[in-house]
N, C-alpha and C positions, 0 to 999 in steps of 0.2 A: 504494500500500500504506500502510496505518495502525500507526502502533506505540503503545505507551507511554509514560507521560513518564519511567518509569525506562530502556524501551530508547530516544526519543530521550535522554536527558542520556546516555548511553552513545554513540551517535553524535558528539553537541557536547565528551564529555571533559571533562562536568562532573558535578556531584553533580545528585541531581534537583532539590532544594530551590533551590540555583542555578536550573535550566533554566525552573523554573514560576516564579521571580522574571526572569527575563530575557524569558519571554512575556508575563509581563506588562507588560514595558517595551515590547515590541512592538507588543501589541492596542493601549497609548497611543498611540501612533503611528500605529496606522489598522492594521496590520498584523500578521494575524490566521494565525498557521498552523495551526490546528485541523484535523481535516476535520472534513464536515457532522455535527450533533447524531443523526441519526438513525443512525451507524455507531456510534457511542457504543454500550457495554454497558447502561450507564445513565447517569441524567441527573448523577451525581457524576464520571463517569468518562471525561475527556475523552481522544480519542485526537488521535494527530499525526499530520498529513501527511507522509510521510517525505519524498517529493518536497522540497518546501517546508524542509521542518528541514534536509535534505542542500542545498540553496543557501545556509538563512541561518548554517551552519556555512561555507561557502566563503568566503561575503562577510565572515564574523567572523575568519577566518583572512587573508584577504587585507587586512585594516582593521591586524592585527595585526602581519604581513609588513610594512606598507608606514611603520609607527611605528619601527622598527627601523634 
């Protein structure tokens, strides 16, 4: 399933403006959670793999957890 970057930043429990600068630290990294361009509404309007965003929220949460 595909969402939003307002409904993912809403899964991450962050603002979106956060969520779309933290993808971007991702795609630098090689590590792309978009889904494919063609589920897209249009070419401005990228959707998220929720799959995808629901791990890199676990991993951000256990990175978190594990500083503490």
């Amino acid at each position: 399933m595909n969402c939003t970057t307002a409904q993912a930043a809403e899964l991450a429990g962050i603002k979106p403006a956060s969520f779309r600068r933290e993808m971007h630290r991702e795609r630098e990294r090689g590590r792309d959670h978009r889904a494919p361009r063609e589920q897209w509404p249009d070419a401005r309007t990228p959707m998220w793999d929720e799959a995808t965003i629901r791990a890199w929220c676990l991993a951000r949460e256990h990175r978190r957890t594990r500083s503490d």
